[in-house]
Structures are given as structure tokens and as C-alpha cells.
C-alpha positions as CSV (number, residue, x, y, z in Angstrom):
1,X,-25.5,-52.1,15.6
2,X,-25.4,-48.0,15.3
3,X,-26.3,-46.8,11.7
4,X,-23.5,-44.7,10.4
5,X,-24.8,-42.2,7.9
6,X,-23.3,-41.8,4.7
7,X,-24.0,-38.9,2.1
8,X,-25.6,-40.3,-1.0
9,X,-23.1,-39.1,-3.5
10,X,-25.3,-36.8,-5.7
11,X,-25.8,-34.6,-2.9
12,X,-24.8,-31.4,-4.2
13,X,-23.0,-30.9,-0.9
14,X,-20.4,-33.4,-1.9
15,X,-19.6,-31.9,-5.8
16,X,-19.2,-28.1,-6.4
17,X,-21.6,-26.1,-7.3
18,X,-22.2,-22.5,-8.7
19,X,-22.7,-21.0,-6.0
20,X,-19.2,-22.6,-4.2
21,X,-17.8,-21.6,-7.1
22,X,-19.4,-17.9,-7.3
23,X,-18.5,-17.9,-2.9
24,X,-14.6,-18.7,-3.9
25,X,-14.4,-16.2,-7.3
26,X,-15.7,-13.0,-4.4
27,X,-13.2,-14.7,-1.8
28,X,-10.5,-14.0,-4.2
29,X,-11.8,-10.7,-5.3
30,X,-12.2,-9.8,-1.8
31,X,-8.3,-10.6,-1.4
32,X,-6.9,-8.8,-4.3
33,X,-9.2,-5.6,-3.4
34,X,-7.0,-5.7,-0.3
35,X,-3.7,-4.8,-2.6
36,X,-2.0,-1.7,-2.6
37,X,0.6,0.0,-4.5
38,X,3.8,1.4,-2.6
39,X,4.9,4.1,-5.0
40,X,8.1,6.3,-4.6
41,X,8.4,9.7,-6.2
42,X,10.9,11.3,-7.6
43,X,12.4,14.3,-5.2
44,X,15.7,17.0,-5.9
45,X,17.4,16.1,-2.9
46,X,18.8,12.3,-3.4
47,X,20.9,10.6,-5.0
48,X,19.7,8.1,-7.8
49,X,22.7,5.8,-6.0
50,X,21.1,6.5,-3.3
51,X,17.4,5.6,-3.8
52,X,18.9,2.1,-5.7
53,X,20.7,1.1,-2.0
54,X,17.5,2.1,-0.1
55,X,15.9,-0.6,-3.1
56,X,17.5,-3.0,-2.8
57,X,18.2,-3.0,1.4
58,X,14.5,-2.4,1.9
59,X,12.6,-4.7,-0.6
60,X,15.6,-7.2,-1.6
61,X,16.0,-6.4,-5.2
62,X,18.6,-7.2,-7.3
63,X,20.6,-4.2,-8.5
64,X,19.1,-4.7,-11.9
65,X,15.6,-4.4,-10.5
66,X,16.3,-1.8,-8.4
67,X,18.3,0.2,-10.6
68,X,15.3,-0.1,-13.4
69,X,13.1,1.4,-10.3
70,X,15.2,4.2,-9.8
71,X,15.2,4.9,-13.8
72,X,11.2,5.0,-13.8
73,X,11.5,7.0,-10.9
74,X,14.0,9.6,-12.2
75,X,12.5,9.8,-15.4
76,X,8.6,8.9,-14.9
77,X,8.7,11.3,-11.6
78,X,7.5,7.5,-9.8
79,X,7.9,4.2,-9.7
80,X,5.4,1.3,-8.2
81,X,7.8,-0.5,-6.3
82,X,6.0,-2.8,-4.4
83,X,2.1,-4.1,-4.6
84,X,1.5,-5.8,-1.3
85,X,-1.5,-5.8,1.8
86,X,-2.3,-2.7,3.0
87,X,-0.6,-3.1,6.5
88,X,2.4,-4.1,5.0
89,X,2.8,-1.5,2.9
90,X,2.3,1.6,4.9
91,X,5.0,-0.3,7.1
92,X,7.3,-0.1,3.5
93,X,6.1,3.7,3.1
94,X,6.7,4.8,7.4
95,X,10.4,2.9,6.5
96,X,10.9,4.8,3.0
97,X,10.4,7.7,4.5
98,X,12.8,6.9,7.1
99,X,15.3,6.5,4.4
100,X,14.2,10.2,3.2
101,X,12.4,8.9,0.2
102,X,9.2,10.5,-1.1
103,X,6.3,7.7,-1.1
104,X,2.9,7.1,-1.0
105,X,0.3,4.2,-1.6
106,X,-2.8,3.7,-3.8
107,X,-5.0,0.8,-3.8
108,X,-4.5,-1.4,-6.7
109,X,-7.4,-1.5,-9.3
């Protein structure tokens, strides 16, 4: 009869340890360093209407959320508008341009 092994359960490779612990705490550090801010700046040329459609079309928000943007934008000179993967967001920035809008990104801190 074949001896099936079984792992004595005080192995520490059956409970967590530190160092699992410490390996999943840099994992998630590791993921939020990957965030970056979508900001859009505030510009003479459109309309606050205006940059509240391209809101709301673009990221989905409410006209509440989107108008409260806008306000930051118009009266902070920008507005964070999105915090998302890097590759996404330059995607939201090429397409907010394309809507004439002033943006940029920073990585989040």
C-alpha cells in the first residue's frame, strides 16, 4: 500500500507567517504604487457645460459628481477626476484631450 504523505500541521508552511504576511503587505504596496491621478485643468476656451457632459460621457458620473468636478476645476484651476492604472488612464487623458480638455496625470502618493 503507497504511503500518502501528509503535512504535519505545525509546519509553518500550512499557517501564515511573517514573512507571508510581509510578501502580501509589498504585493499590495506594489499595486497601489501602480495608481495614477487623471487630473483636468482648467482652460479659457470651454464651457463649464461643456466639461460636465465630457464628465459624465467619459467616466459615467452622475451630474452631481460631475458638476462638483467642473466646480473644483473652474475654481481650483484642476480637478483629480479619476485615480486608476497607469494604462488606463493615459487612455482617459489621449480621450480628454479628444474632447479638447486640458489633462494630465501624476502618480498617486
Amino acid at each position: 500500500m503507497p504511503h500518502s504523505w501528509h503535512p504535519h500541521p505545525d509546519e509553518p508552511s500550512q499557517d501564515p507567517t511573517p514573512d507571508e504576511e510581509r510578501e502580501s503587505s509589498v504585493a499590495l504596496e506594489d499595486e497601489l504604487e501602480k495608481l495614477w491621478k487623471v487630473i483636468v485643468w482648467n482652460d479659457p476656451v470651454n464651457l463649464m457645460s461643456y466639461v460636465v457632459y465630457v464628465l459624465q460621457r467619459l467616466f459615467g458620473y452622475s451630474l452631481e459628481e460631475a458638476t462638483q468636478l467642473m466646480l473644483e476645476v473652474h475654481n481650483d484651476g484642476k480637478s483629480i477626476v479619476k485615480i486608476t492604472e497607469q494604462e488606463k488612464g493615459e487612455r482617459y487623458v489621449s480621450r480628454l484631450h479628444s474632447y479638447g480638455l486640458q489633462a494630465t496625470m501624476e502618480k498617486d502618493i
